[in-house]
C-alpha positions in Angstrom: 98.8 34.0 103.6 97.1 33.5 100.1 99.0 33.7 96.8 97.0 34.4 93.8 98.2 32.8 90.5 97.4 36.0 88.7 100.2 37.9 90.2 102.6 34.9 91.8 104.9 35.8 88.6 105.4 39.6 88.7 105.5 39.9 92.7 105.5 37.6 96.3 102.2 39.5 98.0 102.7 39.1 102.0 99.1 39.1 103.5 99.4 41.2 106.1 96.7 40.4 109.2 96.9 41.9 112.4 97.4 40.0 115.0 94.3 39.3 116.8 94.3 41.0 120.7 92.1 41.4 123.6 89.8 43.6 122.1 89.5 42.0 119.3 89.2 38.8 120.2 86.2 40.0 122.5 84.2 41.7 119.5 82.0 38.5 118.5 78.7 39.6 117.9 76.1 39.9 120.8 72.5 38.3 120.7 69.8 39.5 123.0 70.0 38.0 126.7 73.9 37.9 127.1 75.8 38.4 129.8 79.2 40.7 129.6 82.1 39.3 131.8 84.5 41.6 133.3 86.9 41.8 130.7 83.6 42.6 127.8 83.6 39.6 126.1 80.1 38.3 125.5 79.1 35.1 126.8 75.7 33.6 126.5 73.9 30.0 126.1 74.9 30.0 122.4 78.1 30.0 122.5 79.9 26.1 122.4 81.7 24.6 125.6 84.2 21.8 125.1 84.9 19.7 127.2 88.3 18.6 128.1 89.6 16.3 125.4 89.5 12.6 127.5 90.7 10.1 126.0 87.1 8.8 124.7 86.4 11.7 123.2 89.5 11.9 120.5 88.9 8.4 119.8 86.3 9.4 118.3 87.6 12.2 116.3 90.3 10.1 114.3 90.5 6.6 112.4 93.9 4.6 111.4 93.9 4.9 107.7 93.7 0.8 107.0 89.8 0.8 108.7 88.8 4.4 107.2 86.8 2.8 104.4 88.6 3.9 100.8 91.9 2.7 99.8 94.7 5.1 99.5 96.8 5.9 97.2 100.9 5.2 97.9 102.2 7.9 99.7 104.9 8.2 97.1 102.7 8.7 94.1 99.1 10.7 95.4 98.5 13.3 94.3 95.7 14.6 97.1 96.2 15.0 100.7 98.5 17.1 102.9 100.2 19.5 100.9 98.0 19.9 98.1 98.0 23.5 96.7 94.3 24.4 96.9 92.7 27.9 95.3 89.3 29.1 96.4 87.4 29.8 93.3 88.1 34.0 92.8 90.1 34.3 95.9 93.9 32.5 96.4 95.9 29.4 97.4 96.4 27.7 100.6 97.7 24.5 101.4 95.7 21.5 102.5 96.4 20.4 106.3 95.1 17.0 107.1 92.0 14.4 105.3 89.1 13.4 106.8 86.5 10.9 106.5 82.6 10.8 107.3 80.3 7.5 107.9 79.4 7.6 104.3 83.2 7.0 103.3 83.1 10.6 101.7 86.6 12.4 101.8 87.5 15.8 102.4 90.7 18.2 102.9 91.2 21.0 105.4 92.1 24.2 104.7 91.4 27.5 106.7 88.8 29.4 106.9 90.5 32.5 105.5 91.0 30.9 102.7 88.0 31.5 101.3 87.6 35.0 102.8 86.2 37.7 99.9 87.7 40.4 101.3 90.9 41.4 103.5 90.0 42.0 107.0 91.4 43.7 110.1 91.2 40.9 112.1 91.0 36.7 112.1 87.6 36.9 114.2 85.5 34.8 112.3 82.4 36.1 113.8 82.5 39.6 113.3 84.5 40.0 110.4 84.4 36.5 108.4 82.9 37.2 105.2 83.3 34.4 102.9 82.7 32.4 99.5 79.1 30.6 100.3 79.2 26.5 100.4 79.6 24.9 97.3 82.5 27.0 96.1 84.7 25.4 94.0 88.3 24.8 94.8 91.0 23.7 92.5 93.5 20.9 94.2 97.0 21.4 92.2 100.4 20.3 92.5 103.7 21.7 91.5 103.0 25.4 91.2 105.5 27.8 91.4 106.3 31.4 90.1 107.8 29.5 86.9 105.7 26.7 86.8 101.8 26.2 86.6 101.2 23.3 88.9 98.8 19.9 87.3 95.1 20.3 88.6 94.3 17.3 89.5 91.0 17.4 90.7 88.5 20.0 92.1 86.3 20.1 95.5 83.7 21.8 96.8 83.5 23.6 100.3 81.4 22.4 102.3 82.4 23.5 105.6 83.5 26.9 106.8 84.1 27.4 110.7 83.3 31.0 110.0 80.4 30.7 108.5 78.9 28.4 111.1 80.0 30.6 113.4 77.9 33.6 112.5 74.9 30.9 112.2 75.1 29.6 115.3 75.5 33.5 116.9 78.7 32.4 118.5 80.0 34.5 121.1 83.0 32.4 122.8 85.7 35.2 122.1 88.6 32.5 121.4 86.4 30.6 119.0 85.8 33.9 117.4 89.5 34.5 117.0 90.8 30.6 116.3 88.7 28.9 114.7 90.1 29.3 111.3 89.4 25.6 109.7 87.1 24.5 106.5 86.4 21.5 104.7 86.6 21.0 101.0 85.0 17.8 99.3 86.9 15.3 97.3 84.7 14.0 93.9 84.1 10.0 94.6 85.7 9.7 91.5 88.9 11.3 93.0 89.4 9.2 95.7 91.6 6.7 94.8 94.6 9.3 94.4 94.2 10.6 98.3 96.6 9.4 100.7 97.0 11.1 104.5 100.2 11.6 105.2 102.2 14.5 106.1 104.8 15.5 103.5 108.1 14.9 104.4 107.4 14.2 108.0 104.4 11.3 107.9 102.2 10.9 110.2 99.8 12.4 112.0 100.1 9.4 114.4 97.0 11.3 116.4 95.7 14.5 117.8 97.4 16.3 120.0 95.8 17.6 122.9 98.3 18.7 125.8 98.7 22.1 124.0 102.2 23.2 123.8 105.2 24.2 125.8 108.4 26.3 125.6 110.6 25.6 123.1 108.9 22.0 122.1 109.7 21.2 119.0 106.8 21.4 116.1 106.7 20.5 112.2 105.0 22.0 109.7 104.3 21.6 106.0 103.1 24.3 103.9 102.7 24.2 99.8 103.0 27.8 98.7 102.9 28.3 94.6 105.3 31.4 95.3 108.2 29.4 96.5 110.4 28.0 93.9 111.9 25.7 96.3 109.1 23.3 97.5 111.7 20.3 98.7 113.7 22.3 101.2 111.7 25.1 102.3 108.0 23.2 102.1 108.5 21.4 105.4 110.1 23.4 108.4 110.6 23.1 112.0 109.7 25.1 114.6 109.8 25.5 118.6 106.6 26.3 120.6 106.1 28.9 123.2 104.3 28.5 126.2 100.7 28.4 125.7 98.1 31.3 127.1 95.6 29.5 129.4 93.6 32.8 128.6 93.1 31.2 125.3 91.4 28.2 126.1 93.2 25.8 124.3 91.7 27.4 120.9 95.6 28.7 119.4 99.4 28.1 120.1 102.3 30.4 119.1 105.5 29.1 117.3 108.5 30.7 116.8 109.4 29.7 113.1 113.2 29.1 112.3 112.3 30.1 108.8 109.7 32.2 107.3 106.6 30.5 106.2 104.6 32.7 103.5 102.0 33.6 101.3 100.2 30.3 100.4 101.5 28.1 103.5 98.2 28.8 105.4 96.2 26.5 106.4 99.2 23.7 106.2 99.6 20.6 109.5 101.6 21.4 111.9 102.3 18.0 114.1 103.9 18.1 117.4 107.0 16.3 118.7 105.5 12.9 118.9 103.6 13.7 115.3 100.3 14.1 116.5 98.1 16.7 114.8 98.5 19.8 116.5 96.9 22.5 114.6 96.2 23.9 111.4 98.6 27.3 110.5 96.4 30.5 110.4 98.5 33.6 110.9 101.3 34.1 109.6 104.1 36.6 111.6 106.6 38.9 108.6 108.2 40.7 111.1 110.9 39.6 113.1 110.9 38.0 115.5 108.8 35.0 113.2 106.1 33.9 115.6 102.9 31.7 113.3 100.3 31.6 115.1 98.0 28.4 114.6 94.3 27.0 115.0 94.5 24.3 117.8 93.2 21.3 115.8 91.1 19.7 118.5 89.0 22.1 119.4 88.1 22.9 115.5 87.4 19.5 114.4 85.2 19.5 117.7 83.3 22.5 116.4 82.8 21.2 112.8 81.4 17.6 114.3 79.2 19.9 116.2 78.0 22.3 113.1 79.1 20.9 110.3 76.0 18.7 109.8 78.5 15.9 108.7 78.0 12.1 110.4 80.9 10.9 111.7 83.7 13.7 110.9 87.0 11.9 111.4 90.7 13.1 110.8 92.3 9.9 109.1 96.0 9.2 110.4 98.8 8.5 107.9 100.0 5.6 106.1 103.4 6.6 107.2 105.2 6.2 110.0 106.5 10.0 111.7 109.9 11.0 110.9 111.1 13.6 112.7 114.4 15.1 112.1 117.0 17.2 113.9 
């Protein structure tokens, strides 16, 4: 999933994470006064219900780019947004999914959560085992790196949002919020605004949020920026097909099977559906065969950070550019 830059030359390391199953999806942590259901996942007052996403309600979580507030850099020439290699200060790189926009006009980038994990763990349950790099972390935004090439650092952020670690403050104990909610915010400099533009790579868009979940064999594109690929223009963006969702799940993750590997570094890249609405954010990451990435379902995180990110107005911005999809 992560690539460090101090071994990217000498060797590709696969992050290996197992994939996340019934018990340990169930193993968030328990807080006095909460109820067991049948299956032992704990469920109590704290833990956060969504709603089902109406119409009303993703309004609100996304702004057309022309009436977010800064002005964006050409698609062809920014150098922050979607795709930008991102390393967690003493921990590895990721990729940037989508930007976002608060009622102050600041600007951030997603990544995942992961991302700024300090130590490897045996599962993705953010509540139990999500030990990460505290807020205000710094995280370098590059472009261009490769295992041949150091990439331009064009600007650093901050994190200042962590699904994981809001998680364990809030005492959540939903058990697919515990397993999927794998998203963080990093903050862009006011200074650094200017080159941000939020488009998709290759694909443009997102033209929305997705929220019908996903069936077999949809098609899905994804983008991810790993500095341990040397070819970024053919491999970066990739197309996969979905498999039918688990209602089990809630809504929380979907499961792609990948036509081509995605790899250490591509976590945390945008995946858009078929009409190029956001769909999720990639998380896990399969290396055996058959390729199945499993990804964080995009409304239901940005839900969760507007709800505990302490931000005003958390938006995802839609592109500048129109969706391309390709055979």
């Amino acid at each position: 999933m992560r690539a460090s830059r101090g071994d990217r030359i000498t060797k590709v390391a696969f992050l290996v994470v197992i994939a996340v199953g019934a018990a340990s999806i169930a193993a968030c942590s328990r807080t006095s006064g909460d109820s067991v259901t049948s299956d032992g996942a704990p469920q109590s007052a704290a833990s956060t219900r969504l709603p089902s996403f109406g119409d009303d309600v993703i309004a609100q979580m996304m702004v057309p780019a022309d009436t977010a507030g800064p002005q964006w850099a050409p698609a062809g020439s920014a150098t922050l947004g979607p795709g930008t290699q991102m390393t967690t200060q003493g921990v590895g790189q990721c990729t940037a999914n989508y930007v976002f926009v608060d009622d102050a006009a600041n600007i951030y980038l997603g990544q995942s959560a992961h991302c700024a994990m300090t130590a490897e763990v045996m599962s993705m349950n953010g509540c139990r085992w999500g030990n990460s790099r505290p807020l205000g972390t710094v995280v370098s935004l590059e472009r261009g790196g490769s295992p041949v090439l150091d990439g331009t650092t064009p600007a650093v952020g901050r994190l200042v949002y962590s699904s994981w670690l809001s998680m364990q403050q809030a005492g959540e104990t939903d058990r697919n919020a515990c397993a999927y909610n794998d998203f963080a915010l990093v903050k862009i400099a006011p200074g650094q605004v200017a080159a941000v533009n939020p488009s998709v790579p290759f694909w443009g868009g997102p033209v929305g949020i997705a929220t019908s979940g996903v069936g077999a064999r949809d098609r899905v594109y994804t983008y991810g920026e790993t500095n341990v690929r040397t070819d970024t223009t053919g491999l970066s963006p990739q197309r996969s097909e979905g498999k039918a969702d688990d209602s089990a799940h809630g809504g929380w993750t979907h499961s792609l099977a990948a036509a081509g590997r995605s790899i250490s570094g591509d976590s945390g890249g945008a995946v858009l559906d078929l009409n190029g609405r956001a769909l999720g954010t990639l998380s896990i990451l399969g290396l055996a065969a058959p390729i199945v990435n499993d990804i964080g379902d995009l409304a239901h995180e940005l839900h969760y950070a507007r709800a505990h990110s302490g931000i005003t107005g958390l938006r995802l911005v839609l592109g500048t550019e129109s969706f391309r999809p390709t055979p």
